[in-house]
C-alpha positions in Angstrom: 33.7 -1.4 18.1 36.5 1.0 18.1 35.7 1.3 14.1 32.0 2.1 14.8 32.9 4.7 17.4 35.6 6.8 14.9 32.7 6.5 12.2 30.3 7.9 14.5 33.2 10.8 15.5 33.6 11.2 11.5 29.7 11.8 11.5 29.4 14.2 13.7 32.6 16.4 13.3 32.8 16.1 9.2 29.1 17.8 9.3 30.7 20.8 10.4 34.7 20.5 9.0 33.4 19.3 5.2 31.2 22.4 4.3 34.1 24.5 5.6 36.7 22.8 3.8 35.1 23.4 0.4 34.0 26.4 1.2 37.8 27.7 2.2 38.6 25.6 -1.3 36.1 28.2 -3.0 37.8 30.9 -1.7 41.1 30.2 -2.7 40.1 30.2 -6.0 38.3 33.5 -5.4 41.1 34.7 -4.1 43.6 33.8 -7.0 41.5 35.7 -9.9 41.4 38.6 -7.1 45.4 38.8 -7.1 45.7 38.6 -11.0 43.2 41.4 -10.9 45.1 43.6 -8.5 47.8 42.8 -10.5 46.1 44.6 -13.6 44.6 47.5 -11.5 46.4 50.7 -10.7 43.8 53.2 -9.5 41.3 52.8 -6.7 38.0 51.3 -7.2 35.1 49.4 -6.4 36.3 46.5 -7.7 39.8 46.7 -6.1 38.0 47.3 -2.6 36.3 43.6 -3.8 39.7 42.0 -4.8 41.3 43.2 -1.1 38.1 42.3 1.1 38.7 38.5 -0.9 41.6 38.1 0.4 40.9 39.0 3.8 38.4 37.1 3.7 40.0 34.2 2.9 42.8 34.6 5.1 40.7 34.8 8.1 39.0 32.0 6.7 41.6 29.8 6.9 42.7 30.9 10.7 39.0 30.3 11.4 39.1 26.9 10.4 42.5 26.0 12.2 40.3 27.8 15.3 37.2 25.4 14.8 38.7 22.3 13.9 40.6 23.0 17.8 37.2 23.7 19.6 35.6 20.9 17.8 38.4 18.8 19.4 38.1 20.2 22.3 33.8 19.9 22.5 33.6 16.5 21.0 35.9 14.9 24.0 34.2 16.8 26.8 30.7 16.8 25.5 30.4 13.0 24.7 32.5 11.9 28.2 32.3 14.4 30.5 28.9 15.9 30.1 25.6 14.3 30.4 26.4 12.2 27.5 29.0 10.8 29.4 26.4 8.5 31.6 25.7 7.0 28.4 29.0 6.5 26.7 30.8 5.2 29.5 27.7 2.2 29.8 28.8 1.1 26.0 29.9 -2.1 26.1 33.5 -0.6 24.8 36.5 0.5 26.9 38.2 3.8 27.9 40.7 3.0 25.5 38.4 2.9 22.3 37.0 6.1 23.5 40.0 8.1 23.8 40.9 6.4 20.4 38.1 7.5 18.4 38.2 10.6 19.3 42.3 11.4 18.7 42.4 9.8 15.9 39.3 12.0 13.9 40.7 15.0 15.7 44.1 14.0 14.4 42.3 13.5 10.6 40.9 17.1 10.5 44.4 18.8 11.8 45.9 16.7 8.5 43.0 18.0 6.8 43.3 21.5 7.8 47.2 21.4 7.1 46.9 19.8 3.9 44.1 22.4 2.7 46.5 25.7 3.6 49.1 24.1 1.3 46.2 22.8 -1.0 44.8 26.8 -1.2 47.9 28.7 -1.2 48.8 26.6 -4.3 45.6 27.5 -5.6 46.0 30.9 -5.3 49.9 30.6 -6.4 48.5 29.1 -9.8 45.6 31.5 -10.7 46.8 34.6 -9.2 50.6 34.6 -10.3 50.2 32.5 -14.2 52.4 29.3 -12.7 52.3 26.9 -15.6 53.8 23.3 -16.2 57.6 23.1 -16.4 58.9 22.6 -20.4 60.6 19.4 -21.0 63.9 20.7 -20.6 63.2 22.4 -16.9 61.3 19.1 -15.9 64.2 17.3 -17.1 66.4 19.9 -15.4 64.7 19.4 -12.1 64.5 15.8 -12.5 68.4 15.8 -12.6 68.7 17.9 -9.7 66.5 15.9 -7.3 68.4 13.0 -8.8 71.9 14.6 -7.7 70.7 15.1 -4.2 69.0 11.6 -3.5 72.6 10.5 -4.8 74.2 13.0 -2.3 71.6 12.4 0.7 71.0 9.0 -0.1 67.4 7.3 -0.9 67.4 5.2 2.3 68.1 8.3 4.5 65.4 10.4 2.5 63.1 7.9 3.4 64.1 8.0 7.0 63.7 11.4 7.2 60.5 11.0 6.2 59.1 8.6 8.5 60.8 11.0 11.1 59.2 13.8 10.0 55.8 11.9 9.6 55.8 10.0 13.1 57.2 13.6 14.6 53.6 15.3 12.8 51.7 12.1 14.5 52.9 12.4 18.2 53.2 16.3 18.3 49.0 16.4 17.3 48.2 13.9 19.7 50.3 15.5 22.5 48.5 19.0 21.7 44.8 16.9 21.5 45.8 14.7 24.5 47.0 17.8 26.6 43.6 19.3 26.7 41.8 15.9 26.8 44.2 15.0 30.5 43.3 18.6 31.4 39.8 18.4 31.0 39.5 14.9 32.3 41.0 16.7 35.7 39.1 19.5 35.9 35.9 16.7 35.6 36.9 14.9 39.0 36.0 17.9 41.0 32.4 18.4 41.9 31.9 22.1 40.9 33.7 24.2 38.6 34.7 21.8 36.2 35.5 24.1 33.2 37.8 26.7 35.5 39.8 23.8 37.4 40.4 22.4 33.3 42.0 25.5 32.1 43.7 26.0 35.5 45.2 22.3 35.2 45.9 22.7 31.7 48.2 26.0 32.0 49.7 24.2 35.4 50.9 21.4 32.8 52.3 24.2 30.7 54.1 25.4 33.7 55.1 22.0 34.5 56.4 21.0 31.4 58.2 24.4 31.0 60.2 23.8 34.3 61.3 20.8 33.1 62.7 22.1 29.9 64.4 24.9 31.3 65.9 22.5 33.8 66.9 20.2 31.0 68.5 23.0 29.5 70.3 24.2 32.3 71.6 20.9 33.3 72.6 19.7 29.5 73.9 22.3 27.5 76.8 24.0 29.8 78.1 20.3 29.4 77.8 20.1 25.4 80.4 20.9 23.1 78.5 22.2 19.9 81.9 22.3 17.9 82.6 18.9 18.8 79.1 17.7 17.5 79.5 19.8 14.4 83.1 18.4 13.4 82.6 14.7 14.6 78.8 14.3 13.0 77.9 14.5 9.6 75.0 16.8 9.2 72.4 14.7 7.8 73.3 12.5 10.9 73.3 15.1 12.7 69.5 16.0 11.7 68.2 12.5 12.0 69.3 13.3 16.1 67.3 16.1 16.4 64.2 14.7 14.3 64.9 11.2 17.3 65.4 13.9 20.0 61.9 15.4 19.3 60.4 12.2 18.4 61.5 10.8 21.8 60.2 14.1 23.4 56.0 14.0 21.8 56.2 10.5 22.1 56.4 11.0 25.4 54.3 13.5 26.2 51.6 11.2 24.5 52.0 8.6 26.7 52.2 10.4 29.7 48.8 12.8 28.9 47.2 9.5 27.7 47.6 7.5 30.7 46.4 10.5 32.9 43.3 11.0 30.8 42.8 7.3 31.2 43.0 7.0 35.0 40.9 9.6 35.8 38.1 8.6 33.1 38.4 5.3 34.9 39.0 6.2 38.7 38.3 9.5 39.1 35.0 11.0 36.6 32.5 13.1 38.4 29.8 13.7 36.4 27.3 14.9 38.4 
């Protein structure tokens, strides 16, 4: 069931997300053949004042997607549970669980998506705007030898470590942003009136929260650390694979911690009237 509900999330979000994806995709090409012709251009001109409004255009483009692909998040979770849909979707023979599910992971899909497509169009615009071509033999062999010399240095298994570091750190810090505003909003939803102000009131109240903590943390860890002793006693690849485990430890957390408060109050505590 929990497949039929992410294809049904899919359905409904890529509606909006695909046609804006290509469409940003357009305009990076646009936006390349507009820098190579600034590039040739010297004076002032109606065609100049094209090339520049391109690339502003583009650019916001690109914010406005990262903006949409947030809201989207944002409606999909309190429209379908929280709203009037919410009588229905909470009768599906499925649990709370699949719910939450389908709708992090598509939301977590279309932040991948979004990401991928800035470095996606900014190479796009790299390669037509500025000539990039193909390496020759001897600079692909050159930078074949290099990235040979440092997986010798760094070591294949602790490339590969970093990048299932780097990859499960990308995972939990998206689902601790999504699942943030989805415990927030499933707050604000156990009052019986003002259920969008008391969700933007609890969600800055976590921010306070989690702030407070921090500093705390800070306070009461660092006067005790010795940075020079760190430095001189740990390699610094080991040294990194700490920090990527320290901040691994830290969304991992907050994931579980936002996801078992958005659970209990879908369970125990929804008000939707």
């Amino acid at each position: 069931m929990l497949g039929r509900l992410i294809r049904h999330e899919f359905r409904a979000t890529g509606r909006i997300m695909l046609p804006l994806l290509a469409a940003e995709l357009i305009l990076a090409v646009l936006a390349g053949f507009s820098v190579r012709g600034l590039a040739r251009m010297e004076d002032m001109s109606f065609l100049r004042s094209m090339y520049v409004m391109t690339l502003i255009v583009f650019g916001l483009g690109m914010f406005a997607i990262a903006v949409v692909a947030f809201v989207l998040m944002i409606q999909r979770f309190y429209r379908s549970l929280l709203r009037d849909e919410g009588y229905l979707s909470m009768t599906l023979p499925v649990t709370v669980d699949a719910q939450i599910w389908a709708k992090l992971l598509s939301s977590f899909v279309w932040f991948i998506a979004v990401g991928a497509l800035f470095f996606l169009s900014m190479f796009v615009v790299m390669s037509i705007g500025s000539y990039i071509t193909l390496p020759d033999q001897e600079e692909l062999l050159e930078m074949l030898h290099a990235m040979r010399e440092a997986l010798r240095e760094l070591g294949v298994g602790s490339m590969i470590l970093y990048l299932l570091e780097m990859a499960a750190v990308v995972f939990f810090g998206i689902c601790a942003t999504c699942l943030r505003c989805y415990a927030s909003m499933a707050i604000g939803c156990s009052a019986a009136d003002h259920k969008l102000l008391l969700s933007f009131v609890a969600y800055f109240l976590i921010g306070i929260a989690l702030g407070m903590v921090a500093n705390a943390a800070a306070f009461a860890v660092l006067p005790h650390m010795d940075a020079a002793y760190f430095y001189e006693r740990i390699p610094a690849d080991r040294l990194m694979h700490v920090v990527m485990l320290g901040n691994l430890i830290v969304e991992a957390g907050l994931s579980a911690l936002f996801y078992f408060v958005t659970r209990y109050f879908l369970q125990n505590r929804l008000n939707l009237a």
